[in-house]
C-alpha angles and dihedrals in degrees: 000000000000107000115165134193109189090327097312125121129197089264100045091040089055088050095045086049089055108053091037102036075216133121141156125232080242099052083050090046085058099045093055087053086049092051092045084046098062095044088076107022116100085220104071095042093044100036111017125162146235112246107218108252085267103072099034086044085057091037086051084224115132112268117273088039114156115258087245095063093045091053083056104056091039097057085044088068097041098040112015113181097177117217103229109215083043094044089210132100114278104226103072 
């Protein structure tokens, strides 16, 4: 997949997150497309890839996590939208 967003791409814009604690409504709209995105591309699921400890340290996922669930509990703190008969967040 080789989605951009003004030249960003889902790795570069988590790690930007992360050093920053800043993000656009624009730069979430794009990660949630990112995170749709990899529930149905072959890519993800074949070939995904390990995030650095930055990135899964910020997400609070274990180190060595995959980009993808990063992105997920990431977006979980920045966008929560709470599944009611699970009482969690429903990206992860």
């Amino acid at each position: 997949m080789n989605i951009m967003l003004n030249g960003l791409n889902l790795c570069t814009l988590l790690e930007k997150y992360c050093y920053s604690k800043k993000i656009s409504d624009k730069e979430v709209e794009f990660l949630e497309r990112c995170w749709l995105d990899s529930l149905n591309s072959l890519h993800y699921n074949r070939y995904p890839g390990i995030a650095p400890a930055i990135v899964c340290d910020e997400a609070g996922v274990a180190r060595g996590s995959y980009w993808i669930s990063c992105n997920a509990a990431i977006l979980d703190k920045l966008k929560p939208t709470w599944d009611n008969k699970k009482q969690k967040c429903s990206y992860i």
